[in-house]
C-alpha positions as CSV (number, residue, x, y, z in Angstrom):
1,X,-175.3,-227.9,-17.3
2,X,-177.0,-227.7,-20.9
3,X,-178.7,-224.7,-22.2
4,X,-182.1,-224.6,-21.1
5,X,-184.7,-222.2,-23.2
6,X,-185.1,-219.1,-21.3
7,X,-188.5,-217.7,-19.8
8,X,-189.5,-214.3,-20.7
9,X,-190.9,-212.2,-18.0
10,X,-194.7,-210.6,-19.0
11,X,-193.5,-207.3,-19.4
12,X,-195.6,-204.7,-21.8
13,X,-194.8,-204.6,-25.3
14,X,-192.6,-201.2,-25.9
15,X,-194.8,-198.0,-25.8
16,X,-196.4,-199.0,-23.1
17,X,-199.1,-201.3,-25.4
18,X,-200.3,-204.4,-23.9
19,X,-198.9,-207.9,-25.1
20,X,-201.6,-209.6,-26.1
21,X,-202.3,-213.6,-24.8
22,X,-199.6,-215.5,-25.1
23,X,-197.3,-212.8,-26.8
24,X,-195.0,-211.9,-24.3
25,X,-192.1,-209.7,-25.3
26,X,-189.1,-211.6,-26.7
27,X,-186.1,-211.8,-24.4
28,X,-185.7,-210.9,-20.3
29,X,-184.9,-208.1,-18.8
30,X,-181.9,-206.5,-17.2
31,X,-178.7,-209.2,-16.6
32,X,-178.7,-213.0,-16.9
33,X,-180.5,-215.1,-19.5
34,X,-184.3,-214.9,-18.4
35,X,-185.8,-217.5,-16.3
36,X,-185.0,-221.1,-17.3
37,X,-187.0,-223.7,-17.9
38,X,-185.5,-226.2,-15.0
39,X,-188.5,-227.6,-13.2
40,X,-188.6,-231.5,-14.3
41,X,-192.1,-232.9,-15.1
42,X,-192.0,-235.2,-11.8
43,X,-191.4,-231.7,-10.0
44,X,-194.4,-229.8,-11.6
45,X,-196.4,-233.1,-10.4
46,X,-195.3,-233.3,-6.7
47,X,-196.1,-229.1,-6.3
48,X,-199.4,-229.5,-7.5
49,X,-200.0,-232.8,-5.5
50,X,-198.2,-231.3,-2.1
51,X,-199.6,-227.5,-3.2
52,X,-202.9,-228.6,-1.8
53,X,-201.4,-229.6,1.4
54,X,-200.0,-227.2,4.3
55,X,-198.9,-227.7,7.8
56,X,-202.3,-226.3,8.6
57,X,-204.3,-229.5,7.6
58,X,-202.3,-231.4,10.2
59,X,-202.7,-228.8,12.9
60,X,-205.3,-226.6,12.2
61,X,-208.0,-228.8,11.1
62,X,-209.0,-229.6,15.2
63,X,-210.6,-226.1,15.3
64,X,-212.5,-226.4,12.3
65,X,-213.7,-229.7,14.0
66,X,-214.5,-228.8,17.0
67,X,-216.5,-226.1,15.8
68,X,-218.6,-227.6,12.8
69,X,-218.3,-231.1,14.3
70,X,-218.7,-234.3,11.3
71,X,-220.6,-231.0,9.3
72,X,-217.0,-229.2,8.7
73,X,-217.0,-232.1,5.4
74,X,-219.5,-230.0,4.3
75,X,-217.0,-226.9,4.4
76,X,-214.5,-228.7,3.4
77,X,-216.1,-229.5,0.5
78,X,-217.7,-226.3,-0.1
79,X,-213.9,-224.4,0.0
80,X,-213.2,-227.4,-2.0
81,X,-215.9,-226.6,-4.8
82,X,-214.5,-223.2,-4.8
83,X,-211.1,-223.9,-5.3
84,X,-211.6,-226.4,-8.0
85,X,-213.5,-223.6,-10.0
86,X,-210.7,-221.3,-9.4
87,X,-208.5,-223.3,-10.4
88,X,-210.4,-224.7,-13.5
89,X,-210.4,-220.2,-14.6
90,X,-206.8,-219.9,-14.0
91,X,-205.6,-223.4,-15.9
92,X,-207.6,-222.2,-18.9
93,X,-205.5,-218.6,-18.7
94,X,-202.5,-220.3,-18.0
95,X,-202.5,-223.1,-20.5
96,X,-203.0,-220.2,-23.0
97,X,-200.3,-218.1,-21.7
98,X,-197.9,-219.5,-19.3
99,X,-196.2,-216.5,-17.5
100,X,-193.9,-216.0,-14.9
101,X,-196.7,-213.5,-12.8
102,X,-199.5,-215.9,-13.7
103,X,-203.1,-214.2,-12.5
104,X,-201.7,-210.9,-11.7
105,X,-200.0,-210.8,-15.4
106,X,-203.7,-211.8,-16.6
107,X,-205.2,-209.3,-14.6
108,X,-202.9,-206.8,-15.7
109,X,-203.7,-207.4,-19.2
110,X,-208.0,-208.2,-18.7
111,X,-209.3,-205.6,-15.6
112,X,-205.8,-202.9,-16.4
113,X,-202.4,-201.7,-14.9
114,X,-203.8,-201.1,-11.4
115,X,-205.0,-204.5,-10.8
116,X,-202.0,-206.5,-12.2
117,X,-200.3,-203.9,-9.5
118,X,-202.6,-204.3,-7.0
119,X,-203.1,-208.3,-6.6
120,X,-199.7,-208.9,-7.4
121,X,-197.9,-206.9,-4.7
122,X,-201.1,-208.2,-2.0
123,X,-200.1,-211.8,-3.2
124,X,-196.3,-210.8,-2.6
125,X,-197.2,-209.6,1.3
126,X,-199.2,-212.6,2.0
127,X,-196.1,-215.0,1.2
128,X,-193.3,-212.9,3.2
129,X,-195.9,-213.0,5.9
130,X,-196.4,-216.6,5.3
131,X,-192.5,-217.0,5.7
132,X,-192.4,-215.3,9.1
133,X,-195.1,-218.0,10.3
134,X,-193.8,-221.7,8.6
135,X,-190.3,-220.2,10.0
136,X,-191.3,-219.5,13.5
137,X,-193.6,-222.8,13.7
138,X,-190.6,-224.8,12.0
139,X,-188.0,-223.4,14.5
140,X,-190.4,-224.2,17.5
141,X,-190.2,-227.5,16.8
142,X,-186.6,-228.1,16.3
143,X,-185.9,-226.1,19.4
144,X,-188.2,-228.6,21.1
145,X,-185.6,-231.5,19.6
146,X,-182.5,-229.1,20.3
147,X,-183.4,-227.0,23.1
148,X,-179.6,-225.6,23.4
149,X,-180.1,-224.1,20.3
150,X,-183.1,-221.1,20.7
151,X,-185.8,-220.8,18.7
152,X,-184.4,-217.3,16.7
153,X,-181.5,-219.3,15.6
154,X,-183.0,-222.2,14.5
155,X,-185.8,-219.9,12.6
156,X,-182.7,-218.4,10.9
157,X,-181.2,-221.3,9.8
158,X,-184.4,-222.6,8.0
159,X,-184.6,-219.2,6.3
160,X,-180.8,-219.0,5.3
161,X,-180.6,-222.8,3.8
162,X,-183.8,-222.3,1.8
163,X,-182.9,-219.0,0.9
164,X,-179.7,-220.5,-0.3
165,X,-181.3,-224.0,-2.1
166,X,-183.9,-221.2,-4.1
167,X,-181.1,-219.0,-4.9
168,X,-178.6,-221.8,-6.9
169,X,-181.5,-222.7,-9.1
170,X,-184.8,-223.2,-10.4
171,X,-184.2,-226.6,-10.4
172,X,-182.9,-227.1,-7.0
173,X,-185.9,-225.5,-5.3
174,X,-188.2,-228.2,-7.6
175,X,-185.7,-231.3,-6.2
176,X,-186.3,-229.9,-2.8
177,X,-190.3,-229.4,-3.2
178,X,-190.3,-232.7,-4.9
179,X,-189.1,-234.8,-1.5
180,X,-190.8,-232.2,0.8
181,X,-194.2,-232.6,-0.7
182,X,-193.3,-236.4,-1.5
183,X,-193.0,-236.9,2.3
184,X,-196.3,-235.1,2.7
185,X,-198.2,-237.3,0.4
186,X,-197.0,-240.6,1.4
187,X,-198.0,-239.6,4.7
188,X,-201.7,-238.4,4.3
189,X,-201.7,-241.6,1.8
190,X,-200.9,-243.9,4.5
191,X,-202.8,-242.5,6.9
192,X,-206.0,-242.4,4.8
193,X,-204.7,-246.6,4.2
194,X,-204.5,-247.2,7.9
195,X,-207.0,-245.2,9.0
196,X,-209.5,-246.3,6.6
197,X,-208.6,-249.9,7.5
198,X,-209.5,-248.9,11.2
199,X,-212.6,-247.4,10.4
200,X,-214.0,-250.7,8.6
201,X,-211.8,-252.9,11.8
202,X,-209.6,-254.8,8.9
203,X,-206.6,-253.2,10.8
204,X,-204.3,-256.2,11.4
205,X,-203.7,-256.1,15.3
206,X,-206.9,-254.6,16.2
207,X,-209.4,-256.6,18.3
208,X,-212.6,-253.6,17.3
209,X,-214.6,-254.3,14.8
210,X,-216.3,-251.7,12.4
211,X,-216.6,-248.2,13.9
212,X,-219.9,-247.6,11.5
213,X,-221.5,-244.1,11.6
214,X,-221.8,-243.9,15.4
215,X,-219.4,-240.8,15.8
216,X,-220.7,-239.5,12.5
217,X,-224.7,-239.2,13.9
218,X,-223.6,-239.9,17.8
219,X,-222.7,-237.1,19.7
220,X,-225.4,-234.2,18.6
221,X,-225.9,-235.6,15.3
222,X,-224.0,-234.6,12.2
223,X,-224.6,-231.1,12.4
224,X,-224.2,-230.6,16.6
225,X,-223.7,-226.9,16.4
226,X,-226.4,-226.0,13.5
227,X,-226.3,-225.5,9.7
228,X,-224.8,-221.8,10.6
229,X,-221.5,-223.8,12.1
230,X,-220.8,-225.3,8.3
231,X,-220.0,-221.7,7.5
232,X,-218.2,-220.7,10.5
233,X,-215.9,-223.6,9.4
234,X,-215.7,-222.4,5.6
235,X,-214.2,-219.2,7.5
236,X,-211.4,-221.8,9.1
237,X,-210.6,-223.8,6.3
238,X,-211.1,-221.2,3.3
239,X,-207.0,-220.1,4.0
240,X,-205.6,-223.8,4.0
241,X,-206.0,-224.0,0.7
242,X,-203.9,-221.2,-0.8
243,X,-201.0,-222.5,-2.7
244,X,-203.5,-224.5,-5.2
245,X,-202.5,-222.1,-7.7
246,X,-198.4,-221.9,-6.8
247,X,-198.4,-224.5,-9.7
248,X,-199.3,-221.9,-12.2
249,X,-196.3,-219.6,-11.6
250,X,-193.6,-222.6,-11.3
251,X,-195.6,-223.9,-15.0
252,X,-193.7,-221.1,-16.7
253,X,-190.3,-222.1,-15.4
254,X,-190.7,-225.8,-17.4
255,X,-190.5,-227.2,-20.7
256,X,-194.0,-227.5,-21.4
257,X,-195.8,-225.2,-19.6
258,X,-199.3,-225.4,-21.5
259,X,-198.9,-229.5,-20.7
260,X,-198.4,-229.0,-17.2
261,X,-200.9,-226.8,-16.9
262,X,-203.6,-228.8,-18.3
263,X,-202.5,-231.5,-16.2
264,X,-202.5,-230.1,-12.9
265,X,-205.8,-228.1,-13.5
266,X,-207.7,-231.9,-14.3
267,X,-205.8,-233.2,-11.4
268,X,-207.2,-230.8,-8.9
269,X,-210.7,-232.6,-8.4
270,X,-209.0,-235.9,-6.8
271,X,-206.2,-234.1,-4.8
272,X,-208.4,-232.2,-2.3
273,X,-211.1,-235.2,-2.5
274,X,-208.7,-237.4,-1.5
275,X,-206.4,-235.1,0.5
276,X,-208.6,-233.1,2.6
277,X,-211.8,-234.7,2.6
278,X,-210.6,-238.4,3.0
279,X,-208.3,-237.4,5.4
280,X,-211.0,-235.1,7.3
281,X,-213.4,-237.7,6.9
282,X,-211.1,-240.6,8.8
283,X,-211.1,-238.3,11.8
284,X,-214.4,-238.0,12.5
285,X,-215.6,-241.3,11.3
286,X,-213.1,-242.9,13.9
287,X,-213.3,-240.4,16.7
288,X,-215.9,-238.3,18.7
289,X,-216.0,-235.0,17.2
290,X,-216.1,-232.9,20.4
291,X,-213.3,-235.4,22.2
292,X,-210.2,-232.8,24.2
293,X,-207.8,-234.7,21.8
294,X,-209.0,-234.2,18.1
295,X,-209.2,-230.4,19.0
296,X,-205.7,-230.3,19.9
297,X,-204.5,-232.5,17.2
298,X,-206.8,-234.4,15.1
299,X,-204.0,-236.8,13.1
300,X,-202.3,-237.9,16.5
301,X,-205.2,-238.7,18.1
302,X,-206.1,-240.9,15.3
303,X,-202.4,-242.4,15.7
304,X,-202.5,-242.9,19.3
305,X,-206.3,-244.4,18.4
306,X,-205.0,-247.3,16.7
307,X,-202.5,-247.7,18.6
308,X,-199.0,-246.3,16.4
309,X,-195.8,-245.6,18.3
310,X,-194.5,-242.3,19.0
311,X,-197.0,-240.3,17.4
312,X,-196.5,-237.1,18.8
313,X,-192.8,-237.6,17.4
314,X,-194.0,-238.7,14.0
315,X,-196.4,-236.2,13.7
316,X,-193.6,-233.6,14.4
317,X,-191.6,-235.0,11.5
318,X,-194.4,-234.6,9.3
319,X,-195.6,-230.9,10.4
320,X,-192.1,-229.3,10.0
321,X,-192.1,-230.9,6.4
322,X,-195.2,-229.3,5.5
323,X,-193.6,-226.0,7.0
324,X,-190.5,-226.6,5.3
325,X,-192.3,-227.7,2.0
326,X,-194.2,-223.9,2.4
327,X,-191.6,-222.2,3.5
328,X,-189.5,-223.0,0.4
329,X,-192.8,-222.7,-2.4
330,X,-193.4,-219.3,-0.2
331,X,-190.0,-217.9,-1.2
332,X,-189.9,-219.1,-4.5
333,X,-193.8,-217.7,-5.4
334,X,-192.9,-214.3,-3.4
335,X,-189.9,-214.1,-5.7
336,X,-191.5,-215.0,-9.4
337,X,-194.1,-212.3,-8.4
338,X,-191.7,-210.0,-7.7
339,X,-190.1,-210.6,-10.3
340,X,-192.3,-210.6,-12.8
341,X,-193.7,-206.9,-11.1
342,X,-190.3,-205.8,-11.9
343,X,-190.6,-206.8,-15.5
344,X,-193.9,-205.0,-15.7
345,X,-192.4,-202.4,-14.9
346,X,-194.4,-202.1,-11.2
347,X,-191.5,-202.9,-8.9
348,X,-188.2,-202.1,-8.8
349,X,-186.5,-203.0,-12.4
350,X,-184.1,-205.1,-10.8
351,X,-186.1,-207.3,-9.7
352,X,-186.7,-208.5,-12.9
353,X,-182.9,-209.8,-13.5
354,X,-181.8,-212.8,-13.6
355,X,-178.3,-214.8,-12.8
356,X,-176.8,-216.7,-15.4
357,X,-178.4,-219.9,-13.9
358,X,-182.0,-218.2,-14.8
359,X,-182.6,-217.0,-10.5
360,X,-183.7,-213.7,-9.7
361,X,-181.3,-213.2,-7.1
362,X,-182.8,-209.6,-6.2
363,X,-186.3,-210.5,-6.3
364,X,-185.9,-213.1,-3.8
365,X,-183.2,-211.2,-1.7
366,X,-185.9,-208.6,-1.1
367,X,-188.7,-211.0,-0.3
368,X,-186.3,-213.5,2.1
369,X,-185.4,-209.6,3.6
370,X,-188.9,-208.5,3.9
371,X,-189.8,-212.5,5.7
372,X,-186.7,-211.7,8.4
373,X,-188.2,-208.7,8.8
374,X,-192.0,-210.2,9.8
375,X,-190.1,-213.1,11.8
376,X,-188.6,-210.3,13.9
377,X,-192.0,-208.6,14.5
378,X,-193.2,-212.2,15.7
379,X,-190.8,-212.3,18.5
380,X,-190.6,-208.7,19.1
381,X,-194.3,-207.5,18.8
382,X,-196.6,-210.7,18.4
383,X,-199.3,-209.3,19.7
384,X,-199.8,-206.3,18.1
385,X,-197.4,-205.1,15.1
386,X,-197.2,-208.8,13.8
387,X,-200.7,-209.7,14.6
388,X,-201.7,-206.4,12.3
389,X,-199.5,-208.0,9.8
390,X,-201.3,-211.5,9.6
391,X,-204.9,-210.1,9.7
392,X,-204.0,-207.6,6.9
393,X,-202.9,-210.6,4.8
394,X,-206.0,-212.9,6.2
395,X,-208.3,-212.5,3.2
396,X,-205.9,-212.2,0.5
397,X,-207.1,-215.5,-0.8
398,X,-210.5,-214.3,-1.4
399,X,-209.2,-211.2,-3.0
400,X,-207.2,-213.5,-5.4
401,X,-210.0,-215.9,-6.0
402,X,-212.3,-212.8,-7.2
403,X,-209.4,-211.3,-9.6
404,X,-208.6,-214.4,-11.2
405,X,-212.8,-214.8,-11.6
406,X,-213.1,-211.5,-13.7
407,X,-210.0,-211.6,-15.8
408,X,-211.5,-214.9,-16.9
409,X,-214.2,-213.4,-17.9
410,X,-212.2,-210.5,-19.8
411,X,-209.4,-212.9,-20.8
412,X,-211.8,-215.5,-22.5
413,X,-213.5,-213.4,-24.8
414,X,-210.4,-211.9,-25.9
415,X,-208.8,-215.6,-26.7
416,X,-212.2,-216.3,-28.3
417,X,-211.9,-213.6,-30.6
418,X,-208.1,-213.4,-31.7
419,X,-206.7,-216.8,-30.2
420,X,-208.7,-219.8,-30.2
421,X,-206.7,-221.9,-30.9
422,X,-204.6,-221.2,-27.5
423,X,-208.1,-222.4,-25.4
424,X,-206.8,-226.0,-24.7
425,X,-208.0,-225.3,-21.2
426,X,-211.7,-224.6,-20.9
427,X,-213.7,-223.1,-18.0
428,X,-216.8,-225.3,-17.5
429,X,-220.0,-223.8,-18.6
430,X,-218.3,-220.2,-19.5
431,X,-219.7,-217.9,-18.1
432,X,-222.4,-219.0,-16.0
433,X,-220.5,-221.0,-13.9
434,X,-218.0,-217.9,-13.4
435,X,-221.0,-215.7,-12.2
436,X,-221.8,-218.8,-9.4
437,X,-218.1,-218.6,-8.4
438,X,-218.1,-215.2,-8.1
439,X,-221.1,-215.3,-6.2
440,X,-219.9,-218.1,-4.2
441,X,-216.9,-215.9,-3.3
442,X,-218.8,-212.6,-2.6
443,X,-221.2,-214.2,-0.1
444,X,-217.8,-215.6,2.1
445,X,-216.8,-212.3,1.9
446,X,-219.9,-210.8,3.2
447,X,-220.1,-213.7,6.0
448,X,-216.7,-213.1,7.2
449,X,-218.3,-209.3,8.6
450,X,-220.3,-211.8,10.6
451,X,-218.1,-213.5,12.9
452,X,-215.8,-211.4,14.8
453,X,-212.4,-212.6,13.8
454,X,-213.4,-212.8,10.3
455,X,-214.6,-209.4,9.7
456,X,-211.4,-207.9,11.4
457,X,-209.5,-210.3,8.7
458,X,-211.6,-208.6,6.1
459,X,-211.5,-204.6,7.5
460,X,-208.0,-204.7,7.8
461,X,-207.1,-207.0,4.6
462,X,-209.5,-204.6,3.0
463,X,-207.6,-201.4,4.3
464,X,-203.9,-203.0,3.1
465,X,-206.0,-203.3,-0.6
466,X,-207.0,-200.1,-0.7
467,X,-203.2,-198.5,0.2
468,X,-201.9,-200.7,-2.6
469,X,-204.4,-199.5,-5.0
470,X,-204.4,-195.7,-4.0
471,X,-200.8,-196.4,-5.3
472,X,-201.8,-198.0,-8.0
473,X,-203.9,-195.4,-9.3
474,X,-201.5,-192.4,-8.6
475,X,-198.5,-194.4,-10.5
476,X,-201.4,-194.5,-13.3
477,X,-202.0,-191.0,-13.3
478,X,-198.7,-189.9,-13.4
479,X,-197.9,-192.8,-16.3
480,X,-200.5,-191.2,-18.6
481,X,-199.2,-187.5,-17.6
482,X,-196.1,-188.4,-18.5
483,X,-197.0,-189.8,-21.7
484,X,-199.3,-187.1,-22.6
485,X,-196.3,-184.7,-21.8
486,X,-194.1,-186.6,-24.1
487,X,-196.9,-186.5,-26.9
488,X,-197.2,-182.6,-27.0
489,X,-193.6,-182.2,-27.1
């Protein structure tokens, strides 16, 4: 294996000072050679292509359906706006300074110690959780191919193999994600092919002719539940699309970063237009919205609609891709956080080693402990410990979204001032548009107190922020004591 230039982690300059954009400290810390820049071009592609898309578009998109109707385009769109902006704020900070810890290293450095603390260890919790969920929906259905092997076993097994692939090498989790989310393209891209060719009755074999906008108007109109539903499906869609920004971290770990970056930040756009909404879109042009089987699951009925073999089966095939596809970017993202909190100086220092292929072994050791740790509460206490574990994670999205929002903000005036020429990346209409995202962001917030599971998303999401920053600003506290000690001495 050839040398590969190693990847600093975004701790502080010494003294405590802040690095300033784009000048992390030389050198890793701890053992090993830093993080290595083995993620291939063609792997940085397929994770931000297959970021976009989770197991929860195949499956969880009925709900939305069923309770916005043809309208949940409209949230779907909306969520997709949102992201898009996001995404736009972050590329710009992480074309400038590609770092392992991405927007909590950039809030860190813009809004202070105890956000960088604060969002990254929140970001953390939501992947391990994540892991306990893709591993228990992945090892449901295998156990429904191979019943003689139960469902713990066959959730172990998916969290030992990836645990092993993302422990060899940078490199082998990006050959991995590569086929997983490869698989998951080809199949939303060949059903938005077929599907489309159904809708327009060009589908060889199929004696219908056009289906028109019949379901689209038909059926209580396009919006059948009222304007108010579009928003009760923002709630249900809003989560699907974290992992956009998983692209960012894994940027850092390549050979052009800024590149890759820019890239993936322009590519954004088409990937959720064509991704979610064309997909979306297919459904409930073919279909009644309100029919028994788009609720339960929207892509098979389509399947069975025109008439595809098996689709249940195929379907399956598909789903525990996407899980496995998350599963394995949830580990790796829980770990480069991790480890790039331990390098900060805001976890546990050895977190922030490396092996001498460029893996921090500890950082994901503790996460992959932490995910058998949530996949035990699922089967032991699922309605009550785990469930308290899911809902305190629930609106960590939103919570990220707003962070990266104000360290743009903070960020961007700094680069302006000191590093121009790092702004390859550029917000659009700085900073008016960021105020609309932010506003955009607030008022979700403030609608999720409105529906019943949302605000108990929110309260208790809310509670698990405020425990993590109480910590936060005690470690801060005691820093400066400790530095003010060492200054009168």
């Amino acid at each position: 294996m050839s040398a590969q230039k190693p990847i600093t982690t975004d701790a502080r300059a010494p003294g405590g000072a802040e690095s300033p954009p784009g000048g992390s400290p030389p050198g890793g810390t701890g053992s090993g050679s830093g993080l290595q820049a083995g993620l291939k071009n063609r792997h940085l592609s397929m994770i931000a292509i297959g970021g976009v898309i989770g197991a929860g578009l195949f499956v969880g998109s009925g709900a939305g359906i069923a309770a916005a109707g043809p309208a949940i385009l409209l949230s779907y769109a909306l969520v997709g706006t949102l992201v898009v902006l996001v995404m736009r704020m972050l590329g710009e900070m992480a074309a400038a300074d590609p770092v392992s810890g991405s927007f909590s290293s950039y809030a860190d450095r813009a809004l202070g110690r105890w956000a960088g603390f604060t969002i990254g260890w929140l970001y953390w919790f939501f992947w391990v959780v994540v892991l306990a969920v893709e591993a228990t929906a992945g090892a449901a259905i295998l156990t429904g191919w191979v019943p003689a092997v139960p469902q713990w076993a066959w959730a172990l097994i998916v969290m030992v193999v990836l645990t092993a692939t993302n422990l060899f090498s940078v490199g082998s989790y990006g050959e991995f994600e590569f086929w997983f989310a490869g698989i998951k393209v080809v199949a939303i891209a060949v059903f938005i092919v077929v599907g489309g060719l159904a809708v327009f009755g060009l589908l060889p074999g199929s004696s219908g002719g056009a289906v028109g906008t019949a379901n689209l108007t038909g059926h209580g109109g396009f919006l059948p539940n009222g304007p108010g539903a579009v928003l009760t499906g923002v709630l249900m869609v809003v989560f699907s699309f974290m992992g956009s920004e998983i692209v960012t971290l894994a940027a850092a770990e390549s050979a052009n970063p800024r590149k890759a970056v820019a890239r993936a930040t322009n590519s954004v756009i088409w990937r959720i237009a064509v991704f979610y909404l064309g997909s979306i879109a297919i459904v409930v042009t073919l279909l009644p919205w309100n029919s028994p089987e788009v609720k339960a699951s929207p892509y098979v009925a389509v399947l069975d609609h025109i008439g595809i073999a098996h689709a249940g089966q195929l379907m399956d095939v598909i789903v525990l891709t996407a899980v496995l596809s998350c599963l394995n970017s949830g580990l790796y993202t829980a770990s480069r956080m991790a480890f790039s909190l331990g390098g900060r100086g805001d976890a546990p220092k050895s977190f922030s080693r490396t092996t001498e292929r460029g893996v921090p072994a500890t950082a994901i050791l503790a996460s992959v402990v932490f995910g058998f740790i949530a996949v035990f509460f699922n089967y032991a206490y699922p309605d009550t410990v785990f469930q308290f574990l899911l809902n305190s994670s629930g609106a960590v999205a939103l919570l990220v979204w707003l962070v990266i929002c104000f360290s743009q903000l903070r960020m961007r005036r700094t680069l302006e001032r000191e590093s121009p020429e790092r702004l390859t990346v550029k917000m659009w209409a700085y900073p008016y548009l960021t105020w609309v995202t932010i506003g955009m962001i607030v008022f979700v917030v403030g609608y999720m107190f409105t529906d019943p599971t949302g605000r108990e998303q929110m309260v208790l999401s809310l509670l698990a922020a405020a425990i993590v920053l109480g910590v936060a600003l005690v470690r801060e506290v005691r820093r400066k004591g400790s530095e003010k000690d060492l200054a009168q001495r």
